[in-house]
N, C-alpha and C positions, 0 to 999 in steps of 0.2 A: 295217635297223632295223625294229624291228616296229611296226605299227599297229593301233590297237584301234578296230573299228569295232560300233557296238549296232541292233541294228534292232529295232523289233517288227512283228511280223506276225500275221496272222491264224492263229490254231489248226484248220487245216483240211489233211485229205491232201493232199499232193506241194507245198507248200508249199516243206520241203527239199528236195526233188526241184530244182522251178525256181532257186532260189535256188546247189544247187548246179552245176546247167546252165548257169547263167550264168558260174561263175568257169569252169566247163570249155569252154566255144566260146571264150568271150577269152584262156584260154590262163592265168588268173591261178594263182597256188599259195596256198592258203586253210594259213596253220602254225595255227590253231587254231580250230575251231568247235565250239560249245557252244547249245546250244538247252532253254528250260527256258520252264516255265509263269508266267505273273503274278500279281496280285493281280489284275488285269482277268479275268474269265473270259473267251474265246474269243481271247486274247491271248495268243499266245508272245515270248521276249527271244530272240535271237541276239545270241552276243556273235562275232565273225569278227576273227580276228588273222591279217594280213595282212605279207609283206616288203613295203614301203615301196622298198626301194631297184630290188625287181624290179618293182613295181603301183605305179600313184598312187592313193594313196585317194581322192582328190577322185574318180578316173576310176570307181574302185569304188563310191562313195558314190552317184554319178550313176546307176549300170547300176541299182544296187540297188531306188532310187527308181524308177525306171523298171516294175517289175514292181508287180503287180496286187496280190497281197495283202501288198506290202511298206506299214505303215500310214506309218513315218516311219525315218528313220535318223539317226544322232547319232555324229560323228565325235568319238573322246576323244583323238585324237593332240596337238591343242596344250593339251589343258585337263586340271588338276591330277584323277586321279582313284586309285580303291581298284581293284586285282585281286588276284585270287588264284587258286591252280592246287591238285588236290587228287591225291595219288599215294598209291597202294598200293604197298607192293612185299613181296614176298617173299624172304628174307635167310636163303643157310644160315646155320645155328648149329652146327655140331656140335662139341662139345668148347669149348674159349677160347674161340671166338668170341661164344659168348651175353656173356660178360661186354665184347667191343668194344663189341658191339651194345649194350648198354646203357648205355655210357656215352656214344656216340654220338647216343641216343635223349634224353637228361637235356641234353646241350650243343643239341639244336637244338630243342628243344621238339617233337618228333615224339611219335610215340603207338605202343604196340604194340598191336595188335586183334586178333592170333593166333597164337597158338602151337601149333609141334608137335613131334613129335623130333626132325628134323632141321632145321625152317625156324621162323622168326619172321616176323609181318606186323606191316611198321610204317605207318602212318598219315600222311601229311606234308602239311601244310596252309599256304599263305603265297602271299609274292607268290612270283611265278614265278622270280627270280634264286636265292632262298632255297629252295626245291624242287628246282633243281637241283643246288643245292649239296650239300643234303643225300643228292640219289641218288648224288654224286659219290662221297662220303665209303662210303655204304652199298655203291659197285661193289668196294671195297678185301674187303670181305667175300664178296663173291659176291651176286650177283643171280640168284633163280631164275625171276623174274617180277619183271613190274611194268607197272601201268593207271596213268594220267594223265585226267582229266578233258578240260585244257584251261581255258584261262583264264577269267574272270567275271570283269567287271570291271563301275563305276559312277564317275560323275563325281563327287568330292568339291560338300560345299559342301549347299545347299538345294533346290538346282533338279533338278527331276525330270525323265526323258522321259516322252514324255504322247501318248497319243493322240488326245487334244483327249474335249470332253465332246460327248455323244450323236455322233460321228462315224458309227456305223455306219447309226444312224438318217436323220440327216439329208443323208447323202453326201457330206457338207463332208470336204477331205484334212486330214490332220490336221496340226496344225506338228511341225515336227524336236522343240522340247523347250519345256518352260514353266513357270512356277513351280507348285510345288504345291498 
């Protein structure tokens, strides 16, 4: 089962470097990492999707904390939240198939973003079940390529993660999460 776990960290080199050093000495397999800027300036999101049945996230939760410029981590495994996963792919067309292809594209809400003679690029955007459904459908066609993001996820609801206010200032560790 997979586990979504969120960290924020400090926006400084080898950041990912440690962070991914640490799942590789424990041995852990990381199926999705995603790393993106915040509205905090000097603050990155990791979002880490993790097997659950091979890792405990607690056990991951804990290493992660444990490093230096990890500010706070927030486990979304038991709490209601929004992901989503973003794929490109590239899809012969030639001949009938443009017309699969389109009607493929109009049933899943996907997007075309390129076209050429022989290939169409379609766009597919959702939660993660729904993404690969749609590559499923789209392998019947032929796949000439295809990028995946990796998931991004957030807790449903009001409550934000926080790196607490003036933390970097005052050296206070910041809390796991807190209202907005």
């Amino acid at each position: 089962m997979a586990h979504t776990l969120i960290a924020l960290v400090r926006d400084k080199p080898g950041v990912l470097d440690r962070v991914a050093s640490l799942f590789r000495r424990r041995a852990f397999n990381i199926d999705s990492l995603t790393v993106g800027r915040t509205a905090q300036p000097g603050i990155s999101r990791m979002t880490i999707v993790v097997d659950s049945k091979q890792t405990s996230a607690a056990r991951v939760t804990v290493y992660l904390r444990k490093l230096i410029d990890v500010l706070c981590v927030d486990d979304l495994g038991t709490r209601p939240a929004v992901a989503r996963d973003l794929a490109l792919v590239k899809v012969a067309t030639p001949g009938g198939n443009r017309e699969h292809l389109l009607r493929v594209v109009d049933e899943t809400r996907a997007h075309i973003v390129d076209a050429g003679e022989q290939t169409t690029t379609v766009e597919i955007t959702g939660e993660p079940p729904h993404v690969d459904g749609v590559v499923g459908r789209l392998a019947a066609l032929g796949i000439v390529e295809m990028v995946r993001t990796g998931r991004v996820a957030m807790a449903r609801g009001d409550e934000a993660l926080s790196t607490g206010v003036g933390s970097e200032a005052s050296g206070i560790r910041p809390q796991a999460s807190g209202p907005s």
